[in-house]
C-alpha positions in Angstrom: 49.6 6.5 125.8 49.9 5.7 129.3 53.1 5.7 131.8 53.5 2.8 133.8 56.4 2.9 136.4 58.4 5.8 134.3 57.8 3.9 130.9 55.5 4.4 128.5 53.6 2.1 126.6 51.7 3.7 123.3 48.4 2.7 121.8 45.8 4.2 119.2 43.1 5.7 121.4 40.3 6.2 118.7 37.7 7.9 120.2 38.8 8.2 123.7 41.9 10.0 122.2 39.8 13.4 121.9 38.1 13.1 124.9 41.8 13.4 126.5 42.5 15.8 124.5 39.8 17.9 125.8 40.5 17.5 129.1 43.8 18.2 129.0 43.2 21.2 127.2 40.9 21.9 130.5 42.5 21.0 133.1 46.0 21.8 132.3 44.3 25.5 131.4 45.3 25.5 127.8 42.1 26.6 126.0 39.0 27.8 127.0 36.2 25.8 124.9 32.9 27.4 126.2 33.1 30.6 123.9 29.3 30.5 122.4 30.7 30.5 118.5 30.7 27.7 117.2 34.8 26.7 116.2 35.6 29.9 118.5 37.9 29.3 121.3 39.8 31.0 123.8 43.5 31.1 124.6 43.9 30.9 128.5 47.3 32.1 130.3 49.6 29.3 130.4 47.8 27.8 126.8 49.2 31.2 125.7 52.5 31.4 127.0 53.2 28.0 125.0 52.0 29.3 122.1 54.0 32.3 122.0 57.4 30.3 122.6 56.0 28.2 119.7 55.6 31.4 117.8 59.1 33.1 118.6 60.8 30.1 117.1 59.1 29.8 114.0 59.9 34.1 113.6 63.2 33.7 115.0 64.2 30.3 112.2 62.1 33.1 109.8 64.0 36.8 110.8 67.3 34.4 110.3 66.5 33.8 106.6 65.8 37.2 105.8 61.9 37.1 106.4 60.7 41.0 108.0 57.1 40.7 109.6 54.2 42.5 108.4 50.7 42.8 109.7 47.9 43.4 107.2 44.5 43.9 107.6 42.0 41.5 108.1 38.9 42.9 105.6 39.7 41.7 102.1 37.9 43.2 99.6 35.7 41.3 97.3 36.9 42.2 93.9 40.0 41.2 95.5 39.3 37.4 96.4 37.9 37.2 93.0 40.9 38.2 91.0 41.9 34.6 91.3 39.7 32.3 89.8 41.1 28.8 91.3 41.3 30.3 94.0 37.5 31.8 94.8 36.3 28.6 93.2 37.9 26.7 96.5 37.5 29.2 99.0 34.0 30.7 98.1 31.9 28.4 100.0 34.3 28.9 103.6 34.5 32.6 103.3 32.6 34.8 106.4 31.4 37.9 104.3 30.6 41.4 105.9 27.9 43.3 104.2 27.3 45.8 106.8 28.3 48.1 108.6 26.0 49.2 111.7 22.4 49.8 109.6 23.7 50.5 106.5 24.8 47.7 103.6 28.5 48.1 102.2 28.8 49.1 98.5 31.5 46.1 98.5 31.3 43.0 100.5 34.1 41.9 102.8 35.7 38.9 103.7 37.1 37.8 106.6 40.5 36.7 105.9 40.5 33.0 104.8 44.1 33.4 103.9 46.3 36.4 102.3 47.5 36.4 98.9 45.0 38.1 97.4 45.0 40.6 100.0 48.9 40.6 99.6 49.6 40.3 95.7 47.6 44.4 95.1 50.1 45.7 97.8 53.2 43.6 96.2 52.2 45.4 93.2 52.6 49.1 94.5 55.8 47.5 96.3 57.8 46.0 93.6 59.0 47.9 90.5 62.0 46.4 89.5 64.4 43.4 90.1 66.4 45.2 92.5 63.6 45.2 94.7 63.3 41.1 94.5 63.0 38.9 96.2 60.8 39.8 98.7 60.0 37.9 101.7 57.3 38.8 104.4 55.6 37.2 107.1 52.9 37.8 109.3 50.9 36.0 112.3 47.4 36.8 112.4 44.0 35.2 112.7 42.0 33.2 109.7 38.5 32.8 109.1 36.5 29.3 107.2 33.4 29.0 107.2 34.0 25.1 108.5 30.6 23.0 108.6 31.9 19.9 109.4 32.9 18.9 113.3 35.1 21.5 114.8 37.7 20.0 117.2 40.0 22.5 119.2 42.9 23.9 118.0 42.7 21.0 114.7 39.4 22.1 112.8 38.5 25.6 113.8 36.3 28.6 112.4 38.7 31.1 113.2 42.7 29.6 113.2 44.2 32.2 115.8 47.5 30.9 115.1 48.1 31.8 111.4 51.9 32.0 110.2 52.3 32.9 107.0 55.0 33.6 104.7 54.5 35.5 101.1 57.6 35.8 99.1 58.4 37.5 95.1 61.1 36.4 92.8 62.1 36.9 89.5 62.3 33.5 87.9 60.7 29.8 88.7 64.0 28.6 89.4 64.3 31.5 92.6 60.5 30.5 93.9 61.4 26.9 93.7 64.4 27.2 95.6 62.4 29.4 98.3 60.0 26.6 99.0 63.1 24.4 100.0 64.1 27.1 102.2 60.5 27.2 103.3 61.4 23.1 103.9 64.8 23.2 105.7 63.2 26.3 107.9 60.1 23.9 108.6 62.5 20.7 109.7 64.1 22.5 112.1 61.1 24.0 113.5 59.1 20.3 114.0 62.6 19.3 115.4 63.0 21.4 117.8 59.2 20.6 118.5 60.6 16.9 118.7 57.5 16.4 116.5 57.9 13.7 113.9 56.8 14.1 110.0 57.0 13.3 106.3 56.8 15.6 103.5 55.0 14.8 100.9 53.9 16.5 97.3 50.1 17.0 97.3 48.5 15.9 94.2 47.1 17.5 91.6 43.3 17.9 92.6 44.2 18.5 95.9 47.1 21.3 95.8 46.9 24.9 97.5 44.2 26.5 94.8 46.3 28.8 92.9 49.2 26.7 93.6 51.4 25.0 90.9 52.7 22.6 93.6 52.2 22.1 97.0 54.4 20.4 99.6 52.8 19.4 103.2 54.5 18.1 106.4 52.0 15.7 107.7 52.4 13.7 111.4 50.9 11.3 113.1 48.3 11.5 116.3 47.6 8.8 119.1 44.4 8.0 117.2 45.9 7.2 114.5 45.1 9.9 112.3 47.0 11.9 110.6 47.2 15.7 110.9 48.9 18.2 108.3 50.9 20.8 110.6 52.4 22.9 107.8 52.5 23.2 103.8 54.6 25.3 101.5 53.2 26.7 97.7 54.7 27.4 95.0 52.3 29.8 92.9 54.3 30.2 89.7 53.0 33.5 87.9 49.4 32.8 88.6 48.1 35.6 91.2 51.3 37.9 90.0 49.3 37.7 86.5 45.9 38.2 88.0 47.0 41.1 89.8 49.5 42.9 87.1 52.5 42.3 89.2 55.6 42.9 87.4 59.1 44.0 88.2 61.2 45.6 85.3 64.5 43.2 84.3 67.7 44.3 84.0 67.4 44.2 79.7 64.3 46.3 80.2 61.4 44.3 79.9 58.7 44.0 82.0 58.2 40.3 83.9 55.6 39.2 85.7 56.8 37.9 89.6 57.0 34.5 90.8 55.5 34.2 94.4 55.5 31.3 96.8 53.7 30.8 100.3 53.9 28.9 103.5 52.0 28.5 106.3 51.5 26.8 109.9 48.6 26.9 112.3 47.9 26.2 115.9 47.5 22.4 114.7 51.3 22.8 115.8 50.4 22.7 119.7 47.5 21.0 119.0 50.5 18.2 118.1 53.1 19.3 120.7 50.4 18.3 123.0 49.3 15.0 121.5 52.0 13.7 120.5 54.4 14.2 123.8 51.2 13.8 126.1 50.5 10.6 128.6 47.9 10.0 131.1 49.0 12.1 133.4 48.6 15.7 130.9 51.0 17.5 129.2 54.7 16.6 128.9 56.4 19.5 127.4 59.6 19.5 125.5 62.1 21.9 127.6 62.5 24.2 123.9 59.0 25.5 124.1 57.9 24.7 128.0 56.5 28.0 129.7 58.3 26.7 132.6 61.4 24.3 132.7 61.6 23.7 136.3 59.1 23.8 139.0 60.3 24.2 142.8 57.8 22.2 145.5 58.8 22.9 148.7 58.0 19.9 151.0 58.2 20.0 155.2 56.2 19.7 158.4 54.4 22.0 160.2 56.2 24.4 161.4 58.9 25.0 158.8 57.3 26.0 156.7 59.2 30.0 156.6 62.2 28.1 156.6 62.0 25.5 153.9 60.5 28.1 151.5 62.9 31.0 151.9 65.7 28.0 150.6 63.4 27.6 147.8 62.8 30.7 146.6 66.6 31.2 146.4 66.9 28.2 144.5 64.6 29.9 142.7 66.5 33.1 142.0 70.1 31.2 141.5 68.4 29.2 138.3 66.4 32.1 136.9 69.7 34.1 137.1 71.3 31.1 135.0 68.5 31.8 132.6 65.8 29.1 133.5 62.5 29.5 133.6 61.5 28.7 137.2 58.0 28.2 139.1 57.9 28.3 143.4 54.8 26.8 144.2 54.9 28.1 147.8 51.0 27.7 148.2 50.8 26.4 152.1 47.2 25.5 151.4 48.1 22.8 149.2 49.9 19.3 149.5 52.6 18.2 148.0 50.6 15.5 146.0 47.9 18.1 144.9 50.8 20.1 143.8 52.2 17.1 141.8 49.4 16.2 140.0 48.8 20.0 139.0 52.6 20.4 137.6 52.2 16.9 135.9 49.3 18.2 133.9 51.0 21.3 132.8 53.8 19.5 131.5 56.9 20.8 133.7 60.1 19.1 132.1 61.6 19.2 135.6 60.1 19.4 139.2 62.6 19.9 142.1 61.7 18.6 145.8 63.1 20.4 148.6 62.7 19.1 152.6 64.6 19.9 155.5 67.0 17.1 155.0 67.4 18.5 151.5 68.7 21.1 152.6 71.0 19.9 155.7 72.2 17.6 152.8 72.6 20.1 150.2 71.0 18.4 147.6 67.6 19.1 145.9 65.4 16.1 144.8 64.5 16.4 140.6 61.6 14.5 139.2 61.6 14.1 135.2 58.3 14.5 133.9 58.8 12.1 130.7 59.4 9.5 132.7 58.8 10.0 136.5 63.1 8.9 137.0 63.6 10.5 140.5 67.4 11.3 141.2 69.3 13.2 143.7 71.6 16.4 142.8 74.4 18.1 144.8 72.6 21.8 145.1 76.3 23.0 144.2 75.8 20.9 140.8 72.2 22.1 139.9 73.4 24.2 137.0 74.9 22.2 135.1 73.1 18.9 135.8 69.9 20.0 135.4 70.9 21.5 131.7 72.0 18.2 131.0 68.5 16.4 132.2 66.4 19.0 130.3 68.6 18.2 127.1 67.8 14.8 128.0 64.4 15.1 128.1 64.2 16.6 125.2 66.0 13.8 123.3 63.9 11.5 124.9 60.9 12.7 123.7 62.2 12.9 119.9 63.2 9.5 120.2 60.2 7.9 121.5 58.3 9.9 119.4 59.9 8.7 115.9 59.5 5.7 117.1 55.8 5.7 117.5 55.7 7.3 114.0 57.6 4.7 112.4 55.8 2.3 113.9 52.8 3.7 112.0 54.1 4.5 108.3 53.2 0.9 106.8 53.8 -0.2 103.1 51.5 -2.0 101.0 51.5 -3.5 97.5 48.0 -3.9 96.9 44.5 -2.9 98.1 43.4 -5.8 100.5 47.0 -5.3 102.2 46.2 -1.9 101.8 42.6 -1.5 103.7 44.2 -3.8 106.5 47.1 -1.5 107.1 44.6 0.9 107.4 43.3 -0.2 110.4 46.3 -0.3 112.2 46.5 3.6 112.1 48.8 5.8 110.6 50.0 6.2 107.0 50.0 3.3 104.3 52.4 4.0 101.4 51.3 2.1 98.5 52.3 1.4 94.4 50.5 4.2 92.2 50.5 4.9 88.5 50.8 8.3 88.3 47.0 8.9 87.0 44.7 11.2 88.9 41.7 8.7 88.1 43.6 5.6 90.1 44.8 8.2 93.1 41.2 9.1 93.2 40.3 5.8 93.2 42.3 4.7 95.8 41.0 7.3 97.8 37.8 6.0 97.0 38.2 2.8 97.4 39.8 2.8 100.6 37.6 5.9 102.5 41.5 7.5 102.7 42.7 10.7 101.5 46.2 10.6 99.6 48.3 13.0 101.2 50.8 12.7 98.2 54.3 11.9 96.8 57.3 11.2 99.1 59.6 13.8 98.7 61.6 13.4 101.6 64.2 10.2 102.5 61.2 8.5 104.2 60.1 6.7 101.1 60.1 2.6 101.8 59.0 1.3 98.6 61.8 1.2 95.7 61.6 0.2 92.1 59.2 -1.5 89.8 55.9 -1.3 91.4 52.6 -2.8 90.4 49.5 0.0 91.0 47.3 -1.1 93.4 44.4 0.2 91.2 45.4 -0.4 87.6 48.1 -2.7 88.1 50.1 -0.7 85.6 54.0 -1.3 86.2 55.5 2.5 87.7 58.2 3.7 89.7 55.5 6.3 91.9 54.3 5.7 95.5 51.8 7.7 97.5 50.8 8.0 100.6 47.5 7.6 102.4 45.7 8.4 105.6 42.7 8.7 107.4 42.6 12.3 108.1 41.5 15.1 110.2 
């Protein structure tokens, strides 16, 4: 991505894409990545003021559908994590385990949370008697730990994920978990919207669902490299830890029932994309829904006014925040106006407002769009409303532009030489398939790809009678595939 004259022109960075990312991170004083644990890093100030707005609009889309927030602990026993036999097998080699405490060994080991349901399903058990009490729907934001060996990358492949959302629900037939993973959907669409992040959802396959999971459905996107990043995935785990764990509820005839459970979770790989995708050259560009800051006040003037220009600015200042923006003053004498630019511009400020001495004589304040560097004037009597209007404009922007990148990268191909060349190009390839795990595992073979899954979204291109690109069997399937993080 890079802005030339307030347009921006988007291309795959490959590697120089996370050497970016990094300094952004940095410099716009997101994340500090210098903690001595490997996959361990450090939320700084303004990176955590992002992600808290992030994290009061997922609760808030959450607390609307009913969700209440719970916090449990982060020590799950070991009998616990083994109650699940999928779901060890999977998890066993990523789990931190504590087997002591000061000098002395624990009779029981301890893992660090890798995720909850088996920490939740023994406590849904003393929770739930009967159906009156269903469904249930909790949620909690708390840190994970895997045991990741491969390269750790900030905020996209960490040791501990700081950021954890995760919702556990209980129902009383399939029918009620299945319909709570569309809600999980719908409530996940209009979070990435409001993000202005673009996606597809797609049904994992069957060797590489949630273990535990009778299905799983992921929202995956699309970064300036050209790989593709899951940002979210809802599970639905049929009976499977509610029978591991002996949770039942009693129906209304009488008889005991095991539960039906579901869970859905994001991660900080959502700011990780907020960033990415929305980001130029310049550092951050912020959507206005989850900025720290909306509007940034620089006060510009000549020696000697300096009193007098700022105490304008500061009530500008007090005039927006009293229309509930979310203002910054930068009334540092010690820097220029250019320094000053160039710090905003990296942090990502929707809006930056110029104020001179002719500004003011005029009555007029100078705004500044970060998305695209459009400088306009604005009757000071007007700045309400007006700039409302630009930071819903801004916002649209970036949702449009973004799309637009995506769809630029979601190619279609109908056999495995197109395929491999659409490959290149970056993105996601959606391509004929059989049906059979042995051809989707082939084609992830074949092509060094993982299959993110089946289209179960209004994104699908191909239509009808398709040819496999594997076996070359006649089906009515597609998946998708992507080089992945």
């Amino acid at each position: 991505m890079f802005t030339i004259a307030g347009t921006v022109e988007r291309k795959l960075w490959s590697e120089k894409f996370m050497e970016w990312f990094h300094k952004v991170l940095r410099e716009a004083e997101i994340y500090e990545m210098r903690y001595p644990v490997k996959g361990c890093y450090i939320w700084m100030p303004y990176g955590m003021k992002l992600r808290n707005n992030i994290i009061s609009l997922i609760k808030k889309l959450l607390d609307e559908t009913g969700h209440q927030e719970v916090l449990f602990p982060t020590f799950i026993p070991e009998e616990f994590i083994r109650k699940e036999s999928e779901h060890i097998a999977k998890f066993e080699d990523e789990i931190f385990w504590v087997v002591k405490g000061g000098k002395r060994e624990l009779e029981t080991r301890l893992a660090l949370r890798p995720t909850s349901e088996t920490a939740i399903m023994p406590i849904f058990k003393l929770w739930i008697r009967a159906h009156t009490d269903l469904p249930l729907k909790i949620y909690q934001v708390v840190s994970i730990f895997r045991c990741e060996t491969k390269a750790t990358h900030p905020m996209i492949r960490v040791r501990e994920v700081t950021t954890f959302k995760e919702a556990h629900t209980a129902h009383a037939t399939f029918e009620e978990a299945a319909k709570q993973v569309e809600e999980a959907i719908s409530i996940y669409r209009k979070f990435f919207d409001t993000l202005a992040i673009p996606y597809v959802i797609s049904r994992r396959p069957e060797w590489d669902k949630f273990p535990g999971a009778v299905y799983t459905i992921a929202f995956d996107t699309v970064l300036p490299d050209g790989k593709v990043l899951q940002i979210g995935t809802a599970h639905n785990l049929g009976q499977n830890f509610s029978r591991a764990f002996e949770v039942t509820y009693l129906r209304p005839d009488g008889k005991h029932e095991y539960v039906y459970t579901t869970s859905y979770g994001i991660s900080e790989r959502v700011v990780a994309a907020v960033i990415a995708i929305h980001g130029d050259d310049r550092g951050l560009v912020l959507p206005p829904t989850v900025a720290p800051i909306q509007v940034v006040i620089v006060p510009i003037y000549y020696k000697g006014q300096e009193e007098y220009v700022i105490s304008h600015c500061r009530k500008v200042a007090e005039y927006l925040r009293s229309r509930g923006f979310t203002v910054a003053l930068d009334d540092r004498t010690d820097k220029t106006p250019g320094w000053k630019f160039y710090y905003w511009e990296m942090r990502g400020i929707p809006l930056r407002l110029e104020v001179g001495p002719r500004d003011i004589e005029n009555k007029v304040v100078t705004v500044v769009r970060r998305d695209t560097l459009e400088r306009r004037t604005i009757a000071q009597d007007m700045l309400d409303v007006e700039l409302r209007k630009l930071l819903n404009e801004v916002y649209e922007n970036l949702k449009q532009r973004a799309w637009s990148w995506f769809n630029e990268h979601y190619h279609t191909a109908s056999n495995i030489e197109e395929a491999s060349e659409k490959m290149k190009l970056g993105g996601i390839v959606e391509v004929p398939w059989c049906g059979s795990e042995e051809c989707g595992l082939a084609i992830e073979d074949t092509l060094n790809a993982r299959v993110l899954g089946e289209p179960v979204d209004e994104y699908r291109k191909l239509r009808g009678k398709l040819k496999c690109i594997n076996c070359g069997k006649e089906s009515d399937k597609v998946l998708r595939i992507a080089k992945t993080y």
